[in-house]
SELUMMI-262434 format. One record per residue (C-alpha): x, y, z. Coordinates in steps of 0.05 Angstrom, whole numbers, plus 5000, padded with zeros to 4 digits. Layout:
N
XYZ...
end
This chain:
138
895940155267902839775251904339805329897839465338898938895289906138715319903238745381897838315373902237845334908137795391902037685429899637075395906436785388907836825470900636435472902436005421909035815454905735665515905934905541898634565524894934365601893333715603886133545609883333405679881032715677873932575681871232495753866332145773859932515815854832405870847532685886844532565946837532155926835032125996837532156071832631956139834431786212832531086228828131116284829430286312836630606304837431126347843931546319844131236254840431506189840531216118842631616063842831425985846431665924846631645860854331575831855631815762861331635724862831945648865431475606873531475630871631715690874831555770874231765835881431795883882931245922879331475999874631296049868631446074865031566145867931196199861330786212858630806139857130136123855930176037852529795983853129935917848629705866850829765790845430115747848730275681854830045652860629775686864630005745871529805767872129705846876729545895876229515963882329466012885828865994881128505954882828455876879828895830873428665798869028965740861828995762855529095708848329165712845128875772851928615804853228905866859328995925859929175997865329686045865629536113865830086166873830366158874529996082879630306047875930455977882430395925880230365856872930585838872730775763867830685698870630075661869530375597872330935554866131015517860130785555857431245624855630865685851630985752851130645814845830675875849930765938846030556010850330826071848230676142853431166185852131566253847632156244852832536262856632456207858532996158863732816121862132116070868332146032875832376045880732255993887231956012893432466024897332555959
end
């Protein structure tokens, strides 16, 4: 039983010794709300999402689809966004923003520490496309 209790207590020290992880920031997330072809469009569907963001939350810099053209529509809170070289700007409820075909999305974050937000995104891309969003390298 004494082997047992040094054991156990060695093993609690080697945990305890161990350097804390940090905590993986907060990301933000996306659920598909509804995708269709456009038939006056031939190739091209419409797809929308809803974008969740915890409070602290942020996605990595990327881009999406080739031919996505986005809007994003602020629901809840307030969203940080920057797209290629534009500055930065904080958008709230009912304030909206645009991404060309190719945009280079930078900086898309919740604004606030404290407060969740969400956003309606509209894509129009080729119905061939697969892939919406591709981080940038690290």
């Amino acid at each position: 039983m004494h082997v047992l209790k040094i054991a156990f207590a060695v093993l609690l020290a080697a945990f305890a010794a161990l350097p804390a992880r940090a905590a993986e920031p907060a990301r933000s997330s996306a659920a598909t709300q509804f995708t269709q072809d456009i038939p006056n469009i031939p190739g091209k569907k419409f797809l929308q999402l809803i974008l969740t963001y915890p409070p602290g939350a942020k996605s990595p810099p990327h881009r999406h689809a080739k031919s996505a053209f986005i809007y994003a529509y602020v629901l809840e809170g307030q969203v940080r966004s920057q797209v290629d070289d534009a500055a930065p700007k904080v958008y709230g409820v009912g304030e909206y923003w645009h991404e060309n075909p190719g945009a280079h999305h930078r900086v898309s974050e919740n604004a606030s520490a404290t407060q969740p937000a969400k956003v309606v995104v509209v894509m129009v891309l080729d119905a061939s496309e697969t892939v919406l969003t591709t981080p940038d390298p690290q």
